[in-house]
Structure formats: structure tokens, C-alpha cells
C-alpha positions as CSV (number, residue, x, y, z in Angstrom):
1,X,-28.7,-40.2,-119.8
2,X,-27.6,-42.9,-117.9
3,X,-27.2,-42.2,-114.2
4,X,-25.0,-43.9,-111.6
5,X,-25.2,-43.6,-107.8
6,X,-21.9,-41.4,-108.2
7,X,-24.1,-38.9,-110.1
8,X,-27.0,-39.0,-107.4
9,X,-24.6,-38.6,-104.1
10,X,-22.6,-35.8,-105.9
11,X,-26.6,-34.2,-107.0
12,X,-27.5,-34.8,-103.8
13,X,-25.0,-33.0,-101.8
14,X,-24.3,-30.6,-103.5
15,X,-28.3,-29.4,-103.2
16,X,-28.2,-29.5,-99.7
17,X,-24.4,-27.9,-100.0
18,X,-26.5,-24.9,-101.6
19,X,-28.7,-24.6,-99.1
20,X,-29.3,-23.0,-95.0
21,X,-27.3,-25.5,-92.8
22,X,-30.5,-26.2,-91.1
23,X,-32.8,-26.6,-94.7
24,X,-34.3,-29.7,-96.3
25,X,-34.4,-30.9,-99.6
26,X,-36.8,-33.2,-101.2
27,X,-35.3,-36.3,-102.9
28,X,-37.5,-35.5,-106.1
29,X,-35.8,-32.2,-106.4
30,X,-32.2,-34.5,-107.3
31,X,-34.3,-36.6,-109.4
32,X,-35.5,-33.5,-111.5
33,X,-32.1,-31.7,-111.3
34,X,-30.4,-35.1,-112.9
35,X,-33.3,-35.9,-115.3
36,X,-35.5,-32.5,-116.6
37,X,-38.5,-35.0,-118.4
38,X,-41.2,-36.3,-115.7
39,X,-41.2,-40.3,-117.1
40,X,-37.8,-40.0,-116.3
41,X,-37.8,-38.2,-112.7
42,X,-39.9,-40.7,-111.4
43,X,-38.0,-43.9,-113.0
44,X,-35.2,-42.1,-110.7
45,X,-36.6,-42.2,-107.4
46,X,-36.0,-45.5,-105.9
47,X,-32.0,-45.3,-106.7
48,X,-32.0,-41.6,-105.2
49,X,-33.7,-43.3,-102.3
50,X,-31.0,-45.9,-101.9
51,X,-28.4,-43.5,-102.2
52,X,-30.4,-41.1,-99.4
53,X,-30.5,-44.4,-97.0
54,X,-26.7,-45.3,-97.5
55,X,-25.4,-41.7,-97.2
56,X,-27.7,-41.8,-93.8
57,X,-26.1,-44.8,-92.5
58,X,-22.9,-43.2,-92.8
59,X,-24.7,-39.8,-91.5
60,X,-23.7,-38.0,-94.0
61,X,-27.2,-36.6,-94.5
62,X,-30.7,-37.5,-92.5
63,X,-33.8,-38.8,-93.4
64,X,-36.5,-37.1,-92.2
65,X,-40.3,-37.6,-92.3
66,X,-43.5,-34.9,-90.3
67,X,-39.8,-33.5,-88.9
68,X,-39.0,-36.8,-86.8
69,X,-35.5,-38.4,-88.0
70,X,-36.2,-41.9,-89.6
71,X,-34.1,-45.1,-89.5
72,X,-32.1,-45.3,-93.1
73,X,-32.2,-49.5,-92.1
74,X,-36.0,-49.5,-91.6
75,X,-38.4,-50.1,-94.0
76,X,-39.8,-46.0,-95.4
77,X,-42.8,-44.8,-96.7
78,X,-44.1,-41.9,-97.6
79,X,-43.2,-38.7,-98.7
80,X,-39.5,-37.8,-96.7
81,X,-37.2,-34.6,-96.8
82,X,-33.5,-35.3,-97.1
83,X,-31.6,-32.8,-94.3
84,X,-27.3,-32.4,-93.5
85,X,-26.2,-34.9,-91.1
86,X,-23.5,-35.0,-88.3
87,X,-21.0,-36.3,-91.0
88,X,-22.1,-34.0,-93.4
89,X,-19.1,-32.7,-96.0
90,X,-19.6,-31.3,-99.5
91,X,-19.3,-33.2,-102.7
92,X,-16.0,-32.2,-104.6
């Protein structure tokens, strides 16, 4: 399956869509909802990461890392949890 940033935003909001207001998802849980097999999951990750940082530049969602909001602009590392932000509206 070839999957386009389209397919990770709408992935990616609907999962926090699903969830409390105030809950977190982790960005792996888009990568395995898009792509079931593990080698695949992982090849994901840094374009589910871009997404994440655009979509938190238009705060649509938050980046969040230890609970303390992270700069989408700045360079991240580490493990991060992907949260609703101020601009936050449902995929269609």
C-alpha cells in the first residue's frame, strides 16, 4: 500500500477524533493502523512525523513530549505523544 500524507492526516485525526478531548495518541499507533506488518510501521514513522509537525504548526494537534508541549519547528527526539490542539477539527 502506498501511503500519502492525505492518508496519515485523515489516520491521524480521526484517532485522536476517537478519543477523550484531553487523551494522547502515540504516532506509531497511525503508523500501525495504516500499515498492520512491523517492517512496514516503522518505514512509516518519519512521514507520520512530518505530518504531526505540519498539523502542529497550524495547531491543529500538539506535540507533546514528558507532558511539556514541544516546538513542531525545532529539531525532536525521542519518543512524543500526539494530543488535540487549539485548531483542532475532525477529518471528514
Amino acid at each position: 500500500m502506498n501511503v500519502t500524507s492525505v492518508d496519515i492526516e485523515k489516520c491521524m485525526l480521526e484517532l485522536l477524533a476517537r478519543r477523550a478531548t484531553t487523551a494522547s495518541i502515540c504516532p506509531s499507533d497511525v503508523a500501525r493502523a495504516l500499515l498492520g506488518d512491523e517492517t512496514g510501521w516503522r518505514a512509516l514513522m518519519p512521514s507520520i512525523r512530518q505530518v504531526a509537525a505540519r498539523l502542529a504548526c497550524e495547531e491543529r494537534i500538539l506535540i507533546t513530549q514528558g507532558g511539556a508541549r514541544l516546538d513542531p519547528e525545532s529539531s525532536i527526539h525521542g519518543p512524543i505523544r500526539l494530543r488535540r490542539g487549539p485548531r483542532f477539527v475532525a477529518s471528514e
